[in-house]
C-alpha positions as CSV (number, residue, x, y, z in Angstrom):
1,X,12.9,-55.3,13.2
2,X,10.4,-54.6,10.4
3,X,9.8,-51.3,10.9
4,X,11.7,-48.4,8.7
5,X,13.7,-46.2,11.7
6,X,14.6,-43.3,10.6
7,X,17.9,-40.7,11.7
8,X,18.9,-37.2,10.7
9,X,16.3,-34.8,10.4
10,X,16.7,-31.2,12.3
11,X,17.0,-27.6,12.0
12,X,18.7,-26.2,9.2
13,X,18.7,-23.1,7.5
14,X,18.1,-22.3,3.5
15,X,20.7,-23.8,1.3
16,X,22.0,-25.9,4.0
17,X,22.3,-29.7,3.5
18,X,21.0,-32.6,5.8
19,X,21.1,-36.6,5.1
20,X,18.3,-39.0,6.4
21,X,19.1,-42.2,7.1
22,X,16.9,-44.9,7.3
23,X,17.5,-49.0,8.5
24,X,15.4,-52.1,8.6
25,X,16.1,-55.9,8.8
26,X,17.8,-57.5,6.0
27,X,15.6,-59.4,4.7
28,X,12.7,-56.4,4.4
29,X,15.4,-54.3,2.9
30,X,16.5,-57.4,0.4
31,X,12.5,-57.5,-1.1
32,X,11.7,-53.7,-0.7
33,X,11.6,-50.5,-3.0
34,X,12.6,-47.9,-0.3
35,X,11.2,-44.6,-0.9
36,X,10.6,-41.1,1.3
37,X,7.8,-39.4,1.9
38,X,7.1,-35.9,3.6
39,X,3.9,-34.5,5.1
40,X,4.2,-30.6,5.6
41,X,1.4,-29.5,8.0
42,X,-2.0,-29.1,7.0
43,X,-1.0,-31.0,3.7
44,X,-1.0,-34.4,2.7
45,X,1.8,-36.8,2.6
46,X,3.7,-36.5,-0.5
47,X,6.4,-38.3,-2.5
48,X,10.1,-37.3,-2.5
49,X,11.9,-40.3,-3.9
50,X,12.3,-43.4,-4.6
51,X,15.1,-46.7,-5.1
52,X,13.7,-50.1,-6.2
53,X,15.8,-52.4,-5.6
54,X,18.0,-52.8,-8.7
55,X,19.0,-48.6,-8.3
56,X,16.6,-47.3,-10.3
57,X,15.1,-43.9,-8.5
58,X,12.2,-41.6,-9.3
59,X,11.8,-38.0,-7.8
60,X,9.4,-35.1,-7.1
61,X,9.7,-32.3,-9.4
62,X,9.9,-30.3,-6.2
63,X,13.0,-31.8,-5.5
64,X,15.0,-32.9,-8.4
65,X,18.7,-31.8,-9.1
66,X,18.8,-30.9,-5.1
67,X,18.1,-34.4,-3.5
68,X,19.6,-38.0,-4.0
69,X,18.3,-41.1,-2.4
70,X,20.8,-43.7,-2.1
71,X,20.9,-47.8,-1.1
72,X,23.8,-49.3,1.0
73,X,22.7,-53.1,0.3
74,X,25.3,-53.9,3.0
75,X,23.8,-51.7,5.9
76,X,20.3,-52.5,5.2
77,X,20.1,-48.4,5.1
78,X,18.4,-45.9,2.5
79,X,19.5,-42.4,2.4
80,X,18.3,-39.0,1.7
81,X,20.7,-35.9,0.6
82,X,19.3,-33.1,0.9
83,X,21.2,-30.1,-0.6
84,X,19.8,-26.6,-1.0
85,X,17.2,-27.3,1.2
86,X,14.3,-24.3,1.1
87,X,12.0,-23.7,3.6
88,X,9.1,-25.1,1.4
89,X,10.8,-28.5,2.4
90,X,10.3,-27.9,5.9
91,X,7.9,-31.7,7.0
92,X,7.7,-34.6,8.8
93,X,10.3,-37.2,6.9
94,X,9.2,-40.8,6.5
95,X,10.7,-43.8,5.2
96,X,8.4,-46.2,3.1
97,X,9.9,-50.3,2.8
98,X,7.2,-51.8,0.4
99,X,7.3,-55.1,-1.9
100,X,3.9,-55.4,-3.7
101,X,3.5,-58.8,-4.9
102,X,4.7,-59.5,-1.3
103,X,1.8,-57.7,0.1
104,X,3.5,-55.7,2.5
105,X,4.3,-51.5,3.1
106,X,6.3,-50.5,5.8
107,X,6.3,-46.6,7.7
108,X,8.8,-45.6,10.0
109,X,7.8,-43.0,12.6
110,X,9.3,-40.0,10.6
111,X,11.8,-37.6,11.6
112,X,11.6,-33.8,11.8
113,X,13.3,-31.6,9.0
114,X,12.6,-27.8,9.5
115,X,14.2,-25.3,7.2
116,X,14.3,-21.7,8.3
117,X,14.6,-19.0,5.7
């Protein structure tokens, strides 16, 4: 499996939590920075977060202090927290597997997250 799959998105309302999930084969997940991405409608696709894959993470302004992304080296899986989660935040999730001296950059199929205020 090369392709990201990604869990966990729904309907939630503001302030509420939800955590994404997102698997792919070991050995993608051994070479890749993992990040998420969300694409609201009518907008473009836009950075949340991201892990390399020594830990270090970057974040969105948008979304800093309320989200954490997250590595589980033995499950292959990253995560997303989401805490406090505003309506503004309301997109399609995707999950992002990409190694660039490697060449490669991976999507998975997104999952919805709707926040309702």
């Amino acid at each position: 499996q090369v392709q990201p799959v990604e869990s966990g998105g729904g309907l939630v309302q503001t302030g509420e939590s939800l955590r994404l999930s997102c698997a792919t084969s070991r050995m993608i997940f051994s070479y890749s920075a993992m990040g998420w991405y969300r694409q609201a409608p009518g907008k473009q696709r836009e950075l949340v977060a991201t892990i390399t894959t020594t830990g270090n993470t970057d974040y969105a302004d948008s979304v800093k202090g309320r989200f954490t992304i997250s590595r589980d080296n033995a499950k292959t899986t990253v995560y997303l927290q989401m805490n406090s989660l505003k309506p503004e935040d309301t997109a399609v999730y995707y999950c992002n597997a990409r190694n660039v001296a490697l060449r490669y950059d991976y999507w998975g199929q997104g999952t919805q997250v709707t926040v309702s205020s």
